[in-house]
C-alpha positions in Angstrom: 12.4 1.6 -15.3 8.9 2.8 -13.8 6.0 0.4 -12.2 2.8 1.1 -12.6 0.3 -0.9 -11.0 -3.2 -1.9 -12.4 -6.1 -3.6 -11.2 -6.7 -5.4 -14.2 -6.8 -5.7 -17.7 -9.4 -3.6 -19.6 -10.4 -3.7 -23.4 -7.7 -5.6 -26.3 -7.9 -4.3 -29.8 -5.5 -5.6 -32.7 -5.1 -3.4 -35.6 -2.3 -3.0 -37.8 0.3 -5.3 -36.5 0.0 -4.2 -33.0 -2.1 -4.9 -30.3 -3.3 -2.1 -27.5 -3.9 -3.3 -24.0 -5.8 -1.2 -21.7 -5.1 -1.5 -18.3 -7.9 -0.1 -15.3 -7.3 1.3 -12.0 -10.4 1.7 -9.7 -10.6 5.2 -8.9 -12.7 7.7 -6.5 -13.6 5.2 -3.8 -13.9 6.5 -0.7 -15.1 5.2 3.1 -18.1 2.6 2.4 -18.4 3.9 -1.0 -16.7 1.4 -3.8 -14.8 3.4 -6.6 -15.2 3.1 -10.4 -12.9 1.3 -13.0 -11.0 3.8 -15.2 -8.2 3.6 -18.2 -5.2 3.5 -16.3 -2.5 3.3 -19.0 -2.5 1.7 -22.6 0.4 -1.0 -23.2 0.9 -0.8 -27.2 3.3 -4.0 -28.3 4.0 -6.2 -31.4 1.8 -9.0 -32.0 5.1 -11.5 -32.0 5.9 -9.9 -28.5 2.5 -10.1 -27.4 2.5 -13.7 -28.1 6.0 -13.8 -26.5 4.1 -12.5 -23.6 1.5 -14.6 -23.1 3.6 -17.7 -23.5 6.1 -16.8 -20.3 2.7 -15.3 -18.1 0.8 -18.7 -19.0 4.4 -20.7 -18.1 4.6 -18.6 -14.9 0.8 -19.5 -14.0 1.1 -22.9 -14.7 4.3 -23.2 -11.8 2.6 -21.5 -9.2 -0.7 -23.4 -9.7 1.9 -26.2 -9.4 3.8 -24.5 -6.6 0.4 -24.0 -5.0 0.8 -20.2 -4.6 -2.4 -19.7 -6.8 -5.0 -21.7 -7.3 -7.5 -22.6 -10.9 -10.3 -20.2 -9.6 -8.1 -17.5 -9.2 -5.9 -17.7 -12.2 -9.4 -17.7 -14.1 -10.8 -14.0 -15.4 -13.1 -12.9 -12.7 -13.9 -9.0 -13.1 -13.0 -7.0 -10.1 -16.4 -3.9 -10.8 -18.2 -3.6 -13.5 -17.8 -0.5 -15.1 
């Protein structure tokens, strides 16, 4: 199995039984100079296993709010750059 890492979740479009996740990376920053959001990689699932998904991240999220590891402000959306 391969990792990839991501800063954060890009644009969701649902068509045809699927759903397409695009996932950003900030790329080209340098010394003093922030770098720019870019497609990192597109996650292309089921909607049943999407939904699957989103029940076990929002089940995770709710124990370490509980666990105090994470707090409400930062499980909400904040946007890293704009693009």
């Amino acid at each position: 199995m391969q990792d990839y890492f991501v800063e954060q979740l890009g644009n969701l479009v649902v068509g045809a039984g699927v759903i397409r996740l695009d996932f950003m990376r900030i790329e080209g920053g340098s010394a003093g100079k922030a770098g720019q959001l870019q497609p990192g990689m597109r996650l292309v699932m089921p909607l049943p296993a999407f939904a699957q998904a989103v029940d076990a991240m929002n089940t995770l999220r709710d124990q370490l709010v509980a666990d105090g590891v994470l707090t409400r402000t930062q499980s909400e959306v904040v946007p890293l750059l704009k693009n």
